[in-house]
N, C-alpha and C positions, 0 to 999 in steps of 0.2 A: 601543467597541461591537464583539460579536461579529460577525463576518459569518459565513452558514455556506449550502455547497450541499449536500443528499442526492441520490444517483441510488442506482438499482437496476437492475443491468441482469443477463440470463442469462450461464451460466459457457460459453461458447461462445469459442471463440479469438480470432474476430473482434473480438470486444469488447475483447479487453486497449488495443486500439492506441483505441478510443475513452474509455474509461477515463485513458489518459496521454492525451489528449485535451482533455480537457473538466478535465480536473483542472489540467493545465496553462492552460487559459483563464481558469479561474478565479484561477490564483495569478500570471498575469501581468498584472492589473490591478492588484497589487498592486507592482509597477517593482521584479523580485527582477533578480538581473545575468544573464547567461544559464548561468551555471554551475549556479547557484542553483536555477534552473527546471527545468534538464535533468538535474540531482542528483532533487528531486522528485521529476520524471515517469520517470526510470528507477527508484525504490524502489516508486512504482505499478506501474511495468510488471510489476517481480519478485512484489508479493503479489499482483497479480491475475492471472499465471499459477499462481503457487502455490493457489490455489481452483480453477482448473481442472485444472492436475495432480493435486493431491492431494486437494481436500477434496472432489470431485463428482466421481471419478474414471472411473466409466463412465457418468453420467449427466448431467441439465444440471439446474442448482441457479441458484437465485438468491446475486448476490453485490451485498454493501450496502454504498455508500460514503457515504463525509461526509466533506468537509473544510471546514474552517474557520481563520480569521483574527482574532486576535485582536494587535494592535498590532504588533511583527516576526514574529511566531510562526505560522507555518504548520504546522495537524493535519492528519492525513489517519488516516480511520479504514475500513480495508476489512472487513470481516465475512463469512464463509460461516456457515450451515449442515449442513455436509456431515459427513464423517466424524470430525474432530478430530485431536489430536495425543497420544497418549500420554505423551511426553517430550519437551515440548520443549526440554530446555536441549541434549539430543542433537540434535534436528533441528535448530539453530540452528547447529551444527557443522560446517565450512567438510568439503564431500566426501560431506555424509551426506544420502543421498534413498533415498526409498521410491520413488521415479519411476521405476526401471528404467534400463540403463547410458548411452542417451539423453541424461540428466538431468545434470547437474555436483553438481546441489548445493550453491550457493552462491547460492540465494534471500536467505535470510537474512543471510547476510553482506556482502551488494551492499546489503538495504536498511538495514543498518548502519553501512556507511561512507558512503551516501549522506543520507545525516539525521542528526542530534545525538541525537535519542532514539529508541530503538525497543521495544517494550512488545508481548509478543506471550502472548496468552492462550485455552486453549484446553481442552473437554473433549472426552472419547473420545463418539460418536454423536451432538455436541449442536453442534459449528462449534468454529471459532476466528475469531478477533480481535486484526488486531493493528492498533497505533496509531503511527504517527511522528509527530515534529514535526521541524521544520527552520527553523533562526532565519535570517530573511533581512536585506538591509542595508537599515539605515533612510537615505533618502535625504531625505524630507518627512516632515512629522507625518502621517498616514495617518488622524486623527482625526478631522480636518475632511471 
């Protein structure tokens, strides 16, 4: 059986730390080890300040979450609205931001070693989407 939570919360900074939050609440009922959890909740942290950096860049947008559980398999699905991404296999490229010199650039690459999958999809004026999973240790059947 699927388990799943949505939030929607404003593209405000304050919010990233409740975002790895509440994402993390949710994926520690599920007994991942603490690596596991804080692997997670840092590839949250990375796409939800990436909607505030860059997809609502001078304004505040809504940004959509959902993660869900499905037997080891933890999703997490963050969504903006905002401006998009023209190219992303560029922007997925470890140094490469439109953020200005502030920025590293290494969003993408932190939620990539920090998850098994990462799936990131986006058009120009309409948001992007991206999606992780991250396969956690099966300690109990989770089923019951």
């Amino acid at each position: 059986m699927k388990d799943e939570i949505k939030l929607i919360i404003p593209s405000r900074s304050q919010n990233e730390g409740f975002a790895r939050v509440a994402v993390g609440s949710f994926v520690a009922r599920l007994d991942p080890t603490l690596e596991e959890l804080n692997d997670i909740k840092t590839a949250v942290s990375e796409a939800v300040t990436n909607c505030i950096v860059h997809a609502y860049r001078d304004t505040i947008g809504l940004i959509y979450i959902t993660v869900s559980a499905e037997g080891n398999t933890v999703t997490v699905k963050i969504r903006d609205r905002g401006c998009g991404i023209s190219d992303v296999e560029k922007a997925k490229e470890p140094l490469f931001t439109t953020g200005g010199e502030e920025r590293a650039g290494l969003g993408f690459a932190v939620m990539e070693s920090f998850t098994d999958k990462l799936k990131v999809r986006s058009a120009v004026g309409k948001g992007t989407t991206v999606t992780m999973q991250k396969k956690i240790s099966v300690k109990y059947d989770r089923k019951k």
